[in-house]
Each structure stands twice: as structure tokens, then as C-alpha cells.
C-alpha positions in Angstrom: 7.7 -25.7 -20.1 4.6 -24.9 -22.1 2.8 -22.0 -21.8 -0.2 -23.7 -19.3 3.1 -24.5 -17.2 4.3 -21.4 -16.9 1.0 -19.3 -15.8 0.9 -22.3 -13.0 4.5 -21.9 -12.0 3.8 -17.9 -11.8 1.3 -17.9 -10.1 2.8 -20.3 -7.4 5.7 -17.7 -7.2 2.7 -15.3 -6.5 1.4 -17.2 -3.8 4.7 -17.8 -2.2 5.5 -14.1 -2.6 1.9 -12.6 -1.2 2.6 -15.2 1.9 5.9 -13.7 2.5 4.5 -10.0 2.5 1.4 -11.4 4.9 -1.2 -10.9 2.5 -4.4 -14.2 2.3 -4.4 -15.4 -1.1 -8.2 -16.7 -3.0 -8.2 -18.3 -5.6 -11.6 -17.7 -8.1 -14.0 -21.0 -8.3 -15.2 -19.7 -11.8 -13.7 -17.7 -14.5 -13.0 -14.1 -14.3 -10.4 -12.2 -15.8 -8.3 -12.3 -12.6 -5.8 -14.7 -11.4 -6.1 -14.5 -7.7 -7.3 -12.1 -5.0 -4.7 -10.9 -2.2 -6.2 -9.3 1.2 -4.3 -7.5 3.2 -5.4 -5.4 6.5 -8.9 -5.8 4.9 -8.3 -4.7 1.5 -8.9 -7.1 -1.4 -6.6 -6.6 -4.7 -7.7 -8.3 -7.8 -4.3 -9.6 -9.4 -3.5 -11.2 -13.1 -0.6 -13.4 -13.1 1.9 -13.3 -16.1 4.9 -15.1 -16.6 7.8 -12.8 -19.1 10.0 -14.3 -20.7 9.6 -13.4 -24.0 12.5 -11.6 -26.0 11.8 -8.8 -28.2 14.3 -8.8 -31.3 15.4 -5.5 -31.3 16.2 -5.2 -27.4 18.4 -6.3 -25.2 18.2 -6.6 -21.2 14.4 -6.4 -22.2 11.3 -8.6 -22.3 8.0 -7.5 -23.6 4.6 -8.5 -22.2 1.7 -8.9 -24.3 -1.4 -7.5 -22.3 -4.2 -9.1 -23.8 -6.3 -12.1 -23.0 -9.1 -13.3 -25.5 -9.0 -10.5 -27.8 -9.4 -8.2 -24.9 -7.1 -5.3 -22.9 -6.7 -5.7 -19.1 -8.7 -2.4 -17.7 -8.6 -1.0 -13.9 -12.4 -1.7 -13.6 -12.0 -5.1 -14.0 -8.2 -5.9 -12.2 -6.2 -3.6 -9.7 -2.8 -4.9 -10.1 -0.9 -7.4 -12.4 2.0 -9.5 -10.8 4.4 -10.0 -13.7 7.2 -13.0 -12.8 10.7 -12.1 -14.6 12.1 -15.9 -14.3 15.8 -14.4 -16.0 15.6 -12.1 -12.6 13.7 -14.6 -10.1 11.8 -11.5 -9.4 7.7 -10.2 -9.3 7.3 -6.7 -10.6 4.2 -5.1 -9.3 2.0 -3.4 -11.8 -0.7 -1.2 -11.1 -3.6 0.6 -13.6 -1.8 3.7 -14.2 0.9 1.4 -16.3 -1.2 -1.2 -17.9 -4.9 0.4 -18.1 -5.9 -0.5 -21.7 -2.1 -0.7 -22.4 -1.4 -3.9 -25.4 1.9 -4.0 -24.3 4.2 -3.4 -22.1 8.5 -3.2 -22.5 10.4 -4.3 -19.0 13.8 -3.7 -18.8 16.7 -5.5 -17.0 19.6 -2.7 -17.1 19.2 0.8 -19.2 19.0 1.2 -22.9 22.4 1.5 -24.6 21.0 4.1 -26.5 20.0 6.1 -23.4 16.1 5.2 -24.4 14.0 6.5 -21.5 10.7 6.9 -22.6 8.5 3.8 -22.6 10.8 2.2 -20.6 10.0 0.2 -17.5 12.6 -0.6 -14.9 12.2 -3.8 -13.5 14.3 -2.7 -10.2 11.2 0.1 -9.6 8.6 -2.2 -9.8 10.1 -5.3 -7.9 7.5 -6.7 -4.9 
């Protein structure tokens, strides 16, 4: 699967996701830095779709997620959440600003370090949606 393939096949896993919760999914008709909007009980959430499957060499158990987009940083002014699709897990972690505001990158972890490594780690399990 290319990379074009994969955004699309997250974000359907989104979609299926946000219907499951009972949230109404919109798609944007031009381009913003946003992948879809979810409303739920009248509140809209501007979310940015990523699929992680990328390995980082040094880590097992562990993907890392590049947070950029054109040269830029994904900010809380401009997206509330992003919905991040582990396909190893089958899983949607839930991010919200206070983890990727102005963040390049960001570690997700499958099981604990073997080193005991806590700091800087993200649990997938305690962001799963």
C-alpha cells in the first residue's frame, strides 16, 4: 500500500470508528490542515488522520509518528485532536493538543520499554478510542 493508500484506509477506520461512538462525521470540500470534523452532542472536533506504521531502529514494541505536514507542526489552534490508526494493533489512539501541540514527533508504544524507559513514552493501551 502506498502512502495515499494508507491516509485513505485510516481515515475509513476513522469514520467507521466515530460511527460506532455516535459521533456525524464531515468531510472538508477544500483544503485545510484537518482530515475530518466529528460532532457529537453539538460539539465539533477538528481531527487529522494518520496512519503509524513506521518502525524506529532502535525500539521495539514501538512506532514513531512524524507530526508534520508541508514543513509545518500540527498546533491546537488549528486541530483539536489527531486520530492515529496502529494497523499492527487494529486500534485508533486518540490524541489531543496537550501531547502533539507543536510536538515533531511523537514515540507510541505497544508493551513497556525493556529498559524500563518511561519518559517520553506513550502507551498505546491509554490512548485507545
Amino acid at each position: 500500500m502506498n502512502t495515499r493508500n494508507k491516509g485513505e484506509y485510516a481515515k475509513l477506520k476513522v469514520m467507521l470508528r466515530a460511527a460506532e461512538l455516535g459521533y456525524v462525521v464531515s468531510l472538508p470540500t477544500t483544503e485545510v490542515r484537518y482530515d475530518v470534523v466529528l460532532e457529537k452532542d453539538g460539539e465539533f472536533q477538528r481531527a487529522q488522520v494518520k496512519y503509524a506504521d513506521g518502525q524506529p531502529g532502535h525500539a521495539t514494541d514501538s512506532v514513531r509518528l512524524a507530526l508534520y505536514r508541508r514543513g509545518r507542526l500540527y498546533d491546537g489552534d488549528e486541530i483539536d485532536v489527531i486520530l492515529v490508526y496502529l494497523p499492527r494493533l487494529d486500534k485508533i489512539c486518540r490524541f489531543g493538543p496537550e501531547v502533539f501541540h507543536n510536538k515533531q514527533i511523537l514515540q507510541i508504544r505497544y508493551a513497556p520499554a525493556k529498559s524500563g524507559q518511561r519518559q517520553g513514552c506513550l502507551m498505546a493501551e491509554a490512548y485507545f478510542w
